[in-house]
Structures are given as structure tokens and as C-alpha cells.
N, C-alpha and C positions, 0 to 999 in steps of 0.2 A: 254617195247615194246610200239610202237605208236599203236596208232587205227586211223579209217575213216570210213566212208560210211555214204552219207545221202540220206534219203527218202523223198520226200515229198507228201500229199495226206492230203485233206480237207483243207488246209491251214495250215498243220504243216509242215516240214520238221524233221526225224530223225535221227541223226548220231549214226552211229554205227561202230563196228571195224570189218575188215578185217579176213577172214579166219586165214591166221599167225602169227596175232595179238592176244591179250588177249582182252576181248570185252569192249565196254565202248559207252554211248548210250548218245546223246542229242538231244531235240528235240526243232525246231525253228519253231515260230509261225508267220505268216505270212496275215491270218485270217482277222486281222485289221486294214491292209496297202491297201491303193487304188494304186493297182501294175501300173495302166495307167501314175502316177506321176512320174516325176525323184527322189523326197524325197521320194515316197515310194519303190522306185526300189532300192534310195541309202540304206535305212534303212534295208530290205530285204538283202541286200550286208553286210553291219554289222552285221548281227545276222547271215548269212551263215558263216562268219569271227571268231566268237567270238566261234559259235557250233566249228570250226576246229579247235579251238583251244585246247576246252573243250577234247575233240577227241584223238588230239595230241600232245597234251603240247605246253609247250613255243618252240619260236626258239631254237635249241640248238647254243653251242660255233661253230664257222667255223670250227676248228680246230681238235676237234673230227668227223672226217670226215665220219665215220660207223653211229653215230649217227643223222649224218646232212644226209646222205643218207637215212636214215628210215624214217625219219623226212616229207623230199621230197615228199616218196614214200606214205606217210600216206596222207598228202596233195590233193598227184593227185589224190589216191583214192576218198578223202573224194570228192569232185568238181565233179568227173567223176560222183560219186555216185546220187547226185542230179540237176546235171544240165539239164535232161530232165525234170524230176519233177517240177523243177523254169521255166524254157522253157515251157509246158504246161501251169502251173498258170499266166504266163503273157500272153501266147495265149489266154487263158480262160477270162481275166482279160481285154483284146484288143477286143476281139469280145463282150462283155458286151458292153463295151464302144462303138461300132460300131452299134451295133443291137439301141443303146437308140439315136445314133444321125439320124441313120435313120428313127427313130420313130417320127421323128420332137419335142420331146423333149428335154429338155435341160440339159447336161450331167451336173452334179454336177462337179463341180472345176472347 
């Protein structure tokens, strides 16, 4: 069975699996990336990548078509799962950055 679901809060993100799934958990750390960057927004994009994979295995064959349908549905799970979470953390991460340029100091990067 595939798994999905991610969470994110503090600067992790956790995947987890799906109610009719058998469960299976990674958690992506995000803590350390200055989310305001495109390198760190891309890096965050890889490690969201790499957890759904953890999650739901490799691509399957095209051709077993049940299993490329689970596959799919593990996917959208896991994305649906944490994209308010990453949404949030880069809100959070934009308004930092907004409040320090308003402060007439000088934003790092």
C-alpha cells in the first residue's frame, strides 16, 4: 500500500500515511532555510520531494495501472497534506522579512 500526509509546524514538516493506507511517517526539516530565497524555497521543494517519496515509494511501471493509480493518489494526498503548512511558513517567513525592512535595517541576503 502507498502512504502520504505531511505536516508541518516549527520548521518540520511530517509525512504520514493516509487512513487506507498502512502508515509510514517522515519528517522534513525546514528550520534552516531562509524560506524569503528562491534556493531556499527550491531546497524546501526537494526535501517536500524526497519525504513523498519516503511515503510512497518509487514511481511505479505505467503499465500496472492499479498501482500507478495508488501511487497518484498517495501523491496528492501527501501535497494536499502540507501545502497550507509550507504556505504558512513562507507567509511567516515574508512578513519577517517585511517587518526587518520596514525597520530600516538591513535584511540579511
Amino acid at each position: 500500500m502507498f502512504k502520504a500526509a505531511l505536516i508541518s509546524a516549527l520548521g518540520l514538516a511530517t509525512v504520514s500515511a493516509p487512513a487506507a493506507a498502512q502508515s509510514a511517517t517522515a519528517v522534513v526539516a525546514f528550520g534552516d532555510l531562509d524560506l524569503t530565497t528562491e534556493a531556499g524555497r527550491a531546497t524546501l521543494e526537494t526535501r517536500l520531494r524526497a519525504a513523498e517519496r519516503t511515503v510512497c515509494g518509487s514511481r511505479p511501471w505505467a503499465r500496472d495501472l492499479r498501482t500507478a493509480s495508488e501511487y497518484r493518489h498517495c501523491i496528492v494526498a501527501a501535497r494536499a497534506s502540507y501545502q497550507e503548512q509550507v504556505r504558512l511558513a513562507l507567509d511567516n517567513a515574508n512578513g519577517r522579512r517585511a517587518a526587518i525592512l520596514a525597520s530600516g535595517r538591513r535584511f540579511p541576503g
